[in-house]
N, C-alpha and C positions, 0 to 999 in steps of 0.2 A: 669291146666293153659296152654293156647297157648303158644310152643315154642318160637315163634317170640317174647310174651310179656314178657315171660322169660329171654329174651335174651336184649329186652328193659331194664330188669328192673335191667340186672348186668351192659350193658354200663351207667348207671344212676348212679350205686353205685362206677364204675371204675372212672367214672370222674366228681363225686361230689369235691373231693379236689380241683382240681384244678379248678374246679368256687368259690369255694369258696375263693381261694386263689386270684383268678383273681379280685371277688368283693370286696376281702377286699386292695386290690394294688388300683380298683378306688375309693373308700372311703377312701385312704389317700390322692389321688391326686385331690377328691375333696375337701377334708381338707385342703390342701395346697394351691389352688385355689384360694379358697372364704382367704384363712388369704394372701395371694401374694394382691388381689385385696384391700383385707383391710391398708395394708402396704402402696400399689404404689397409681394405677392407678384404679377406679372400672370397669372401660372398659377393662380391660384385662380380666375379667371374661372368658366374651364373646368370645374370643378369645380361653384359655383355653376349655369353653367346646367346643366350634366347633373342637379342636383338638381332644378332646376324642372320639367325636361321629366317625370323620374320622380314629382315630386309631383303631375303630372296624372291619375294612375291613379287619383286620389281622386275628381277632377272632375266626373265624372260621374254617379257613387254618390250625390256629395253635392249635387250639382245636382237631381236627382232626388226623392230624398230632401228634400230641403228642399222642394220644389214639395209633394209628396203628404201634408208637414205641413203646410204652407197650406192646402190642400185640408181638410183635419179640421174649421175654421171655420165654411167653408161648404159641409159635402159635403151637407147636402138641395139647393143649388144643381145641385153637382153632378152627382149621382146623378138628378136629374130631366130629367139634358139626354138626349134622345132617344136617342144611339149608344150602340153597345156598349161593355164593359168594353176590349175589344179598341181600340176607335177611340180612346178617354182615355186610355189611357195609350200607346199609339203615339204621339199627339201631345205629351204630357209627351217621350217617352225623344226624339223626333225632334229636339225644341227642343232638351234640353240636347248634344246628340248634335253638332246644329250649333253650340255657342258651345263644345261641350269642342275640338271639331278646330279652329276659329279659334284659341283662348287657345295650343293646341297649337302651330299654325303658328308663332306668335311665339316663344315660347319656342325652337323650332325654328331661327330665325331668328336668335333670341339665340344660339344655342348656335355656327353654325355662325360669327356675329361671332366669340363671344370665341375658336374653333378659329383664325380667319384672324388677329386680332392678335396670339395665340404662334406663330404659324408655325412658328418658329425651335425652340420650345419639342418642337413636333411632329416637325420635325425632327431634333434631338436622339433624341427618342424611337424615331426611325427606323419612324413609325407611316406609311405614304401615304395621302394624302389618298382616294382609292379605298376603301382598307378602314374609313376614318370612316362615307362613305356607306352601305356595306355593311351594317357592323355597327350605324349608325344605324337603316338602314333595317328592318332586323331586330327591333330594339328596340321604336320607332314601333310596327309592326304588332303584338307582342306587349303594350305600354302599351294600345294600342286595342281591345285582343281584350280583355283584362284588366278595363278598365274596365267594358266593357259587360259580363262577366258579372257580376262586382260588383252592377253596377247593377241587374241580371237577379235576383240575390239578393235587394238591398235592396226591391225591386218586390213580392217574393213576403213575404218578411218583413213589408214594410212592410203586408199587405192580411192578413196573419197577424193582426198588430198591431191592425187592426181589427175583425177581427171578435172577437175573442178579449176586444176590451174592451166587446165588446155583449153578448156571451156571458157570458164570466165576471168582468169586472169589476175590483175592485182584485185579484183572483186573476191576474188573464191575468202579473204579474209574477213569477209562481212559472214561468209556461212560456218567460219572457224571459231568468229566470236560468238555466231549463233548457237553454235553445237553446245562452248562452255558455258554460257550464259541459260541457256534453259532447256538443254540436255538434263542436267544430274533434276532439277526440277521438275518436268518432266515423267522422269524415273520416278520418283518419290511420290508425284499424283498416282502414279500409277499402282505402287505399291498398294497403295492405300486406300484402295478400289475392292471391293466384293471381289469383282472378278478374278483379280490378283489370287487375293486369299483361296478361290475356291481350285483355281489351277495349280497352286503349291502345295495347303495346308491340307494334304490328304497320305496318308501310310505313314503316321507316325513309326518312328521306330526311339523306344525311349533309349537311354542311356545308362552305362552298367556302373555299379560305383567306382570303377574303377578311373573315371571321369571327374574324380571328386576335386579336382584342382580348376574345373572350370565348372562352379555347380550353377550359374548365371545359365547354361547349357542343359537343359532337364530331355529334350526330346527335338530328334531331327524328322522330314519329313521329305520319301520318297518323291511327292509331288514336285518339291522345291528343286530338286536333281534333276529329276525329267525336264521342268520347263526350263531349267539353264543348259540343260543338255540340247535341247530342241533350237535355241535360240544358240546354241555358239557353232549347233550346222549351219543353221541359214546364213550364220554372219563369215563363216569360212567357206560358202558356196555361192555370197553375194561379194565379196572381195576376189574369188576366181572368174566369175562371170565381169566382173566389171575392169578386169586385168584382161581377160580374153576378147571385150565387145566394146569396152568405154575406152580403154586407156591405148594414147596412137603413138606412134615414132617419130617424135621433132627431127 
């Protein structure tokens, strides 16, 4: 058997539980749901699952993320398995990758029930059924884009996190509070820089009416895809490099 498929096929066994666990928390919350709708309002469905679908953009971070604190147990296990930093954690982000788009579907599924038991309600709203899909499908691709950089973060942070605790020890908490404290500020000077702008705000691509459920949303921009795209390589080739060169065997 290929090591890599090997290595597949123990992050599948490592983090079966907790999808399962995760599927059976949204099968009670869709239990709860559908009997809240039955009680109140049935238009609350709707609402309900539109939340669950957006609570997925966690999914993944923490799917992740949870696996690579397991991993801290037994990481001389780890770090002695023969592939690079590259092939471990492709195989983590691939695993949760595939149980975030399953858990996704359903919610997906839920959502598109409770659209069709208010029908009535939709139509009132004089929303078509057409602009659902649209502006679904819109959404979806941007939950999924979202997720995985998240994830892409939590991966680099997460091997920060390590080394920084071989390095420096109960200190590495001083760089922990640093990261939250003037990280996301930080981010926001930045935005808000010419330069920002002039690296994102280029290849408009406006949006069709079929969008009309989010018209806050007039036109997205090629540039803004490239520069996140550019940045969630470096941040998944500086989390492998710092696994393969930083991070040692207590």
């Amino acid at each position: 058997m290929n090591p890599w498929t090997g290595l597949l096929r123990k992050e599948f066994r490592l983090g079966r539980t907790g999808v399962l666990i995760a599927l059976l928390v949204m099968a009670i919350y869709i239990g709860f749901s559908i009997y809240l709708s039955w009680k109140t309002l049935p238009g609350v469905l709707i609402g309900m699952s539109f939340m669950l679908i957006m609570a997925h953009i966690f999914y993944l971070p923490f799917y992740v993320g949870f696996s690579l604190h397991r991993e801290k147990h037994t990481m001389h296990h780890w770090l002695h398995n023969p592939l690079s930093g590259n092939a471990l954690l492709t195989a983590k982000f691939i695993n949760g990758l595939v149980s975030f788009c399953f858990s996704l579907f359903i919610a997906c599924l839920f959502f598109l029930y409770a659209w069709w038991t208010n029908k009535r309600l939709s139509d009132e709203l004089l929303i078509p059924f057409q602009d659902v899909i649209g502006t679904g499908g819109f959404i979806l691709v941007h939950i999924i884009l979202f997720a995985i950089y998240l994830t892409l973060w939590t991966l680099m942070l997460s091997m920060l996190e390590l080394v920084t605790k071989q390095k420096l020890g109960k200190w590495r908490g001083v760089i922990a509070v640093a990261i939250i404290l003037f990280g996301p500020r930080l981010w926001a000077t930045l935005e808000a820089t010419s330069l920002y702008h002039f690296l994102t705000q280029w290849g408009p691509i406006y949006l069709a009416n079929t969008h009309m459920m989010i018209p806050q949303i007039k036109v997205v921009y090629v540039g803004f895809y490239i520069f996140h795209l550019i940045i969630a390589i470096m941040l998944f080739a500086l989390s492998s490099w710092m696994l393969d060169r930083k991070v040692e065997i207590m």
